[in-house]
Structures are given as C-alpha cells and as structure tokens.
LUMTILO-628381 format. One line per field, with one value per residue (C-alpha): x, y, z. Coordinates in Angstrom, 1 decimal. Example, Ala and Ser with C-alpha at 12.3 -4.5 7.8 and 13.67 -1.06 7.14 Angstrom:
! residues 2
X <- c(12.3 / 13.7)
Y <- c(-4.5 / -1.1)
Z <- c(7.8 / 7.1)
//
This chain:
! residues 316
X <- c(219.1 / 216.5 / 215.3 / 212.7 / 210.4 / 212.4 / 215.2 / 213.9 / 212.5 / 215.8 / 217.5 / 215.0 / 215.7 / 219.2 / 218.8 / 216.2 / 217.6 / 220.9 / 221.5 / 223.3 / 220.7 / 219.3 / 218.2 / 219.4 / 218.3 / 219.1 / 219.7 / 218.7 / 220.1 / 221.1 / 224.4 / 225.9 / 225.0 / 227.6 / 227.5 / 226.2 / 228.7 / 228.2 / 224.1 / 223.5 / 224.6 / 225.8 / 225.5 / 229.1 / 229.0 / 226.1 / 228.7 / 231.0 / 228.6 / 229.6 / 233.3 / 231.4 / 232.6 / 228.9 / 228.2 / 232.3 / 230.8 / 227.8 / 229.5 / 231.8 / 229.2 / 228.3 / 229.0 / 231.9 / 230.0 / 227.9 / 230.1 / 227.5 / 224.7 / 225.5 / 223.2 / 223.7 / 223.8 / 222.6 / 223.3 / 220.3 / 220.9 / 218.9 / 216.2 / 213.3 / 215.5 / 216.0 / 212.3 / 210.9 / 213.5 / 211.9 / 208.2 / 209.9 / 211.2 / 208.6 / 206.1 / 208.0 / 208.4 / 205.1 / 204.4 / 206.5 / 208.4 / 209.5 / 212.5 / 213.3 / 215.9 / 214.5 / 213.0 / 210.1 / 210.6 / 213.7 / 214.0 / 214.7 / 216.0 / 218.0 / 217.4 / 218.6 / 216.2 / 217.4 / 215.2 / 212.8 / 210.3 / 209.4 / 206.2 / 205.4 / 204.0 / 202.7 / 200.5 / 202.4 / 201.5 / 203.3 / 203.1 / 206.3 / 210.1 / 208.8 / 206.1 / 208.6 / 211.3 / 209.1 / 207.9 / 211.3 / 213.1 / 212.7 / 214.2 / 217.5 / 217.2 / 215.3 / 211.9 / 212.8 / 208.9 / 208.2 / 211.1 / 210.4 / 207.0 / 209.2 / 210.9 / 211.6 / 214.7 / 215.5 / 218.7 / 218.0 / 220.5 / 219.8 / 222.4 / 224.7 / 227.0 / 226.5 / 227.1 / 231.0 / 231.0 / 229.4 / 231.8 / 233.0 / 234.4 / 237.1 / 239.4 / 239.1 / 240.3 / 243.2 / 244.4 / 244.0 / 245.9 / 245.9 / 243.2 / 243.1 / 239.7 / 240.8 / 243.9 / 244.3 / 244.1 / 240.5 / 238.8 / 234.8 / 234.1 / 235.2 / 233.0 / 230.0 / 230.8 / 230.6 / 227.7 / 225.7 / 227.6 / 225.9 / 222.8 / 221.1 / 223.2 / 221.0 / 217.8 / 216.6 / 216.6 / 215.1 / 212.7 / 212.0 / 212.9 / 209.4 / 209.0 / 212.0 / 212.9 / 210.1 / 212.7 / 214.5 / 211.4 / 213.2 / 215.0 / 212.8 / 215.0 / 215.1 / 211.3 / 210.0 / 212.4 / 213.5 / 216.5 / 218.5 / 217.7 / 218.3 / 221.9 / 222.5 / 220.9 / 222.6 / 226.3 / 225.7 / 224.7 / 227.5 / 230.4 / 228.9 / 228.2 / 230.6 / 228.0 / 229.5 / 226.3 / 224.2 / 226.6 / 226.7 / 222.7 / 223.7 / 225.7 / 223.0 / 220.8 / 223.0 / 223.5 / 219.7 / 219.2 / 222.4 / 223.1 / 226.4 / 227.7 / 229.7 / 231.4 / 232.6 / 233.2 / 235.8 / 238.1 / 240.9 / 244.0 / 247.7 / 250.4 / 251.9 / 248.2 / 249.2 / 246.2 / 242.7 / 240.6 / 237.6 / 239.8 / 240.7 / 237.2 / 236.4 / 239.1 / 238.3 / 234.5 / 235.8 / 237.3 / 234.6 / 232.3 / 234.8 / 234.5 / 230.8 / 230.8 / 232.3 / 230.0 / 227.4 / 224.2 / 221.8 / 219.1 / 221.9 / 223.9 / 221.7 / 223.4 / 224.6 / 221.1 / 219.5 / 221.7 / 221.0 / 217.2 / 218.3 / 220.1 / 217.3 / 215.5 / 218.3 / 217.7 / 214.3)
Y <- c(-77.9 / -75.8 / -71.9 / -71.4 / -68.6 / -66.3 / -67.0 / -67.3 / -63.8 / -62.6 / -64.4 / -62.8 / -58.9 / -59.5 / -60.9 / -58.4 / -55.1 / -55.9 / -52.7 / -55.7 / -57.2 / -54.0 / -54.7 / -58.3 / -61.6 / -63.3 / -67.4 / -69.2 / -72.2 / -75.1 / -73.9 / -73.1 / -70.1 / -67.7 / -68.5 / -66.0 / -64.2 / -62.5 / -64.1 / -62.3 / -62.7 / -59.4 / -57.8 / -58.0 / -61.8 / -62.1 / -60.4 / -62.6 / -65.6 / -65.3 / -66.6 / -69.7 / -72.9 / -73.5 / -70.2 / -70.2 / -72.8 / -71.3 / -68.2 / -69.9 / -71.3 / -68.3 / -68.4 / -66.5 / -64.4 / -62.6 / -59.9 / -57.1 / -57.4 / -60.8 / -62.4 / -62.6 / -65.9 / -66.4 / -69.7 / -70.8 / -73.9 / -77.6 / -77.7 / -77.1 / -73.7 / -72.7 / -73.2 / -71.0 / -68.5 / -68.2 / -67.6 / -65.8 / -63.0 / -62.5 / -62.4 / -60.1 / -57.4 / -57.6 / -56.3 / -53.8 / -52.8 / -49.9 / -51.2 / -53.9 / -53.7 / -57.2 / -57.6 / -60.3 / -61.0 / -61.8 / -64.6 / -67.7 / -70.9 / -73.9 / -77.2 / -80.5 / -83.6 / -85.9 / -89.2 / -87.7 / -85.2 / -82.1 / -80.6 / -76.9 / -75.2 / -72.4 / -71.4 / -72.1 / -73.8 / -77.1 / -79.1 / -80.7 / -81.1 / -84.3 / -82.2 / -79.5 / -82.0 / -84.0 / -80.3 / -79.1 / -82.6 / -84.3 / -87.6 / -85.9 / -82.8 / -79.4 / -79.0 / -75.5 / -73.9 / -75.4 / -74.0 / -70.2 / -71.0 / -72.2 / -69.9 / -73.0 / -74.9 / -79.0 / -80.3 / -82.7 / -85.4 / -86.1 / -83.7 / -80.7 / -83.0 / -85.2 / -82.4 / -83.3 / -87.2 / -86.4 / -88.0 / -84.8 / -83.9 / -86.2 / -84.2 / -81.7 / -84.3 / -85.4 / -81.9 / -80.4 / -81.0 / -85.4 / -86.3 / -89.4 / -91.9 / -94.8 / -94.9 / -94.2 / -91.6 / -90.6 / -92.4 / -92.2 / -94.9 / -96.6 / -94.5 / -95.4 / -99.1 / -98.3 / -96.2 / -99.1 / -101.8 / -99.9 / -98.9 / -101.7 / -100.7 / -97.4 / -97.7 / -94.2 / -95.7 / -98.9 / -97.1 / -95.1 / -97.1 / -97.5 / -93.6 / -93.2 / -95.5 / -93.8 / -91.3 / -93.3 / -94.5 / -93.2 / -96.4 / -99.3 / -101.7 / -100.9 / -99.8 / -101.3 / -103.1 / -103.8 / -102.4 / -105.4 / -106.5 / -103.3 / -103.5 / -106.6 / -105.7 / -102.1 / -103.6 / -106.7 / -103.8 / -101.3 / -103.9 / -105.5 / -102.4 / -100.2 / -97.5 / -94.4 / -92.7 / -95.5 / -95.8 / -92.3 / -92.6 / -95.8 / -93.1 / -90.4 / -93.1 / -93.6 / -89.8 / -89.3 / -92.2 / -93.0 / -90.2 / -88.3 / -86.2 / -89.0 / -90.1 / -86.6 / -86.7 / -89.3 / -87.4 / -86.6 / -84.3 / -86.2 / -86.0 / -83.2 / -80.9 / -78.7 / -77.6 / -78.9 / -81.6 / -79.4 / -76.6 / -79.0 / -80.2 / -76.1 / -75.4 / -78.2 / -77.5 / -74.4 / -75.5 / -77.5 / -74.3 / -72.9 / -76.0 / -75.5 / -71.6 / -72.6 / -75.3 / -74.5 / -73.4 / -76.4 / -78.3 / -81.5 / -79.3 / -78.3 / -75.8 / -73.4 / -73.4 / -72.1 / -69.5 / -68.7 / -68.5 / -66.3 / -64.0 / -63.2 / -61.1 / -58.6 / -58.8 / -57.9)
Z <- c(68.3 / 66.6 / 67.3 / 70.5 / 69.4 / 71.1 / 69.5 / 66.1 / 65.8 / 67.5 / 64.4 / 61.8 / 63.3 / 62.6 / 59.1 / 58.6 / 60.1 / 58.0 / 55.2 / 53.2 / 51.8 / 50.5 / 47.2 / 47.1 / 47.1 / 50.1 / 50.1 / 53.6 / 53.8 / 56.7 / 58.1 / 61.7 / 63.4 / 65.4 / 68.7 / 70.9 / 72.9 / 76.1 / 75.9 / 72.2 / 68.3 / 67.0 / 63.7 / 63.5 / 63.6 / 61.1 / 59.1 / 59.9 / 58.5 / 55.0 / 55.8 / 57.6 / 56.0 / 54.7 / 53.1 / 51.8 / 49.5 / 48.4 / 47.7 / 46.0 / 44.1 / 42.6 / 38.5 / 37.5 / 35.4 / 37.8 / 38.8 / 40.5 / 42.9 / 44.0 / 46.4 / 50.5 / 52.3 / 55.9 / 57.9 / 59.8 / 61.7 / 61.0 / 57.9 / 60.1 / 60.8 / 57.8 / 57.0 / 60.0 / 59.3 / 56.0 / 57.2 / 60.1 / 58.1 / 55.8 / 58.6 / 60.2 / 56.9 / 56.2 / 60.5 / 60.5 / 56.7 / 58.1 / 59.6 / 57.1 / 54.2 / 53.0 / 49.1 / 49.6 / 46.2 / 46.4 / 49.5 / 48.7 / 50.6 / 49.9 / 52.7 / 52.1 / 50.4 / 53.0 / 54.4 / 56.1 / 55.1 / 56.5 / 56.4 / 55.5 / 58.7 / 56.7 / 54.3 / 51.1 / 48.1 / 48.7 / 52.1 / 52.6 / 51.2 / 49.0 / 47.0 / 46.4 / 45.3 / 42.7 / 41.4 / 41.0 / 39.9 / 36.2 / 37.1 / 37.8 / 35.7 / 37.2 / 35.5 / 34.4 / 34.0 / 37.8 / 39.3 / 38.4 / 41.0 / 43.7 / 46.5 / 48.6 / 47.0 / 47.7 / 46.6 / 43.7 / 46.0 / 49.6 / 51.4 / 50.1 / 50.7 / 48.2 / 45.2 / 46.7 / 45.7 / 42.0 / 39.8 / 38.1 / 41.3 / 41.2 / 39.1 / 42.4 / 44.5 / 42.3 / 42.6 / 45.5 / 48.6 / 48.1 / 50.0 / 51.7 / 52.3 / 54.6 / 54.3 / 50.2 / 48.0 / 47.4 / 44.6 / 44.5 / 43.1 / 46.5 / 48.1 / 46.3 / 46.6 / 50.5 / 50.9 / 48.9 / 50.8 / 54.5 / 53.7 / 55.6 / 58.6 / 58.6 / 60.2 / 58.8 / 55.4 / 56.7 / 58.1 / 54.7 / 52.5 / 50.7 / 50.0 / 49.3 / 46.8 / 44.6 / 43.9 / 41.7 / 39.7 / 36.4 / 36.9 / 36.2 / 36.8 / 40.7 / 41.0 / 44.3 / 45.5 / 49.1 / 50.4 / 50.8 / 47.1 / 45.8 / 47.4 / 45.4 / 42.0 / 42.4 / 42.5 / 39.9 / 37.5 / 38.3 / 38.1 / 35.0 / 33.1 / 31.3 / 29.6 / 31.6 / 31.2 / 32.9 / 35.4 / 36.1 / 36.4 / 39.3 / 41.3 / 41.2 / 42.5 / 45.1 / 46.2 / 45.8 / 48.8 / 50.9 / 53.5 / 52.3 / 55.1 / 57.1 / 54.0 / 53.4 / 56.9 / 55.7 / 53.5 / 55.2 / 54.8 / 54.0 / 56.6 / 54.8 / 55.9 / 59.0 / 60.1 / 61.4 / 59.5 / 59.6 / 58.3 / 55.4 / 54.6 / 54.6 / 52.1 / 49.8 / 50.3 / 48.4 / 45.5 / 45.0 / 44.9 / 42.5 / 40.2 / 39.8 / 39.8 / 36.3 / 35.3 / 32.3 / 33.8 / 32.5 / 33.9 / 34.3 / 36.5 / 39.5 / 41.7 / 38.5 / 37.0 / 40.3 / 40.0 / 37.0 / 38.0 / 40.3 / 38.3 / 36.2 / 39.5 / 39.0 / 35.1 / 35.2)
//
C-alpha cells in the first residue's frame, strides 16, 4: 500500500532530518518500512532499517574494497514509493536546507524493471522506468557513459530477485545451508525450466507481452514473437544447445521477462533449518550480497559496477 501525502513527507523528515547521511550518498530502494508503533515511525527504527532483510542485502552488496564513507540505505515501500520518496526529499531540501543533512548530489535510487512501467511524475529527464532502462542497458551490459547521467537506477532483470537465480549463484546454494526447491536440492536450471514452462499462466505478461518482449531484441531469434511461441522456441534451443555462453544469454532472457520473486519465494530451508522461512530466505539473501560484494566491478556484472559509479562521488 503506497504513501498518502501525509505520510510521504512524514517519511522524507525522517530520511532527511537523519545526521547519518551527512556527507553520504544515500540508496532508496523498494523495501518494507518499520511499522509505526504507537501511530508514528521513530528515528530509532529508521535506524533500525539497515538490518531489514532488503537493505541486509544491499549492504551486503557493497564491494569489499570500499572500506570508509559507505553509502546509507533507506527502505521505501512499492516502486511508485521509492520514486516519490525521491522527489519527496529533494523537494523538501531545496524548501527548507536548513534542517537537512541530505547531499542532493549524492541521492540515488534503485526500483525494480518489472512488467509494468511507471511513469515519472516529475520533471526529470526521462518519463518512465522503460526509458531509463533502455538508457542504462546495452543488451545486458550497463552503457557505462549513460549511466553517469542517471540518478534513477532499474535493475537490468525484472525484480531484485532475480540477481538470486543468475547462474553464478548456484555455487551459493550448493553451500549454504542445503536449500531445498520442491522437494530437491536447489538446482536453477529447474527453475528456469519452470518459470518458462508458466509464463502463459501469468496474465501480466499476457497482458505485456508485446513491450516487453522488445527487451530481448539482442536476440534475433525471439524478436516478435508471441508468448506462447516464444515458450516453445525458448526450450527447443536451451535443451538442444550446449554453448554455455548462449545459454547463459537464454537465462538472462528469462530473468529479464518472467517475474522472479515467487520462485525465490520457493527455496526453502532443509529439515535440519530451526528457524523461520523468511529468516532463511534473509540469511541466504546475504550471502548472496556477499558473493557479489566480491564480484569484478564490470559492465557484465550489474550491481558491483553501480557501485563502483557510486564510489567515484566520494573520489572526486
């Protein structure tokens, strides 16, 4: 359920009015916000925010090398969210500065690609997620001289999500606490042979389906195609290929269209796991981070090389 106006601004203040960010560059991004407790959200739990399961893995994100004046995440609910809480607090500087610790050089915010689109509200040089993701996005490398223009990030695959299915994750899952999909020991591929095997049971995508396939235009092969024919084409070429780097190009095809989150959703703890499912999704949400805190910061590997973007503010 998104901000009222009310409490949008009242979200803003507290971002705004916090001496952490003093200095640093602040990451919005979509995310669960404290509950309010006794009708209001204190400092003290926007404090609390970076040990929320969604910032965990942004923070945990961070490279390894950056050591001092690392940036400040703030959960801020559903895309549209994250996107007024953007314009919300720069708005909000520029009234009164006196009372902000915000750089507005130095705000930046990361929402999902997903199926639909959403449109700009304000007066900024691109009007909706789609423009911004086909500035930022080469095919499925970061256009490095665009991205320097862009405060407003879009993940290069349709959720967050989706950056835990990418087929160098699976050496996380082999070793970290056995998770189990269905019934068996997580193996992607089997989760990319289901997404592709449902996505005519989602009517979002149906619905979509003829913007968004342009996002795979790189690959010819699929260009135009309806939804149910692209299911077919999709598996006769994975099963009958065996170039891992065109295969690899098949999966990113896949994470760029079919929604991740329920499959995620999916990956469960073993019987041996004595706490909460959520609690084990947020635990290996986190070594995930860690894996690509260690990654090579290159256009091929998207959430390292916006951070190294971002490091080069506190460089300057």
């Amino acid at each position: 359920m998104s901000f009222n106006e009310q409490e949008l601004k009242e979200h803003c203040l507290k971002i705004i009015q916090d001496s952490r960010i003093k200095n640093k560059i602040v990451i919005l991004y979509e995310g669960l916000i404290p509950p309010k407790v006794e009708g209001r959200r204190s400092p003290q739990l926007y404090k609390q925010m970076e040990q929320m399961p969604d910032a965990n893995f942004y923070n945990a994100c961070v490279p390894t090398w950056w050591k001092q004046y690392r940036p400040v995440f703030f959960n801020c609910g559903d895309r549209n969210d994250v996107l007024n809480t953007f314009f919300g607090l720069l708005d909000l500087h520029n009234t009164d500065n006196n009372q902000s610790f915000l750089s507005p050089d130095k705000i930046f915010a990361i929402v999902d690609l997903d199926i639909q689109l959403a449109n700009i509200k304000k007066d900024y040089k691109f009007q909706n997620t789609d423009d911004i993701f086909y500035s930022i996005y080469d095919e499925t490398k970061i256009n490095e001289t665009d991205l320097n223009h862009h405060r407003i990030w879009i993940t290069g695959l349709i959720h967050k999500e989706a950056y835990f299915l990418k087929p160098d994750i699976q050496e996380v899952f082999d070793n970290q606490y056995t998770p189990i999909y269905k019934e068996n020991t997580v193996n992607l591929e089997n989760i990319y042979l289901d997404m592709v095997n449902d996505m005519t049971n989602d009517a979002d995508l149906q619905i979509h389906w003829s913007r968004v396939i342009k996002r795979i235009s790189h690959l010819s092969s699929f260009d135009g195609m309806e939804i149910d024919k692209f299911q077919y084409s999709w598996q006769e070429e994975y099963q009958n290929n065996q170039n891992l780097h065109y295969k690899n190009k098949l999966i990113n095809a896949v994470l760029m269209l079919v929604k991740s989150k329920e499959y995620w959703k999916q990956i469960l703890p073993d019987d041996n796991w004595t706490h909460s499912e959520s609690k084990f999704r947020e635990q290996l949400s986190l070594e995930i981070g860690k894996f690509y805190s260690k990654q090579d910061c290159i256009v091929e590997n998207h959430i390292p090389f916006f951070f190294k973007t971002l490091y080069k503010l506190i460089e300057e």
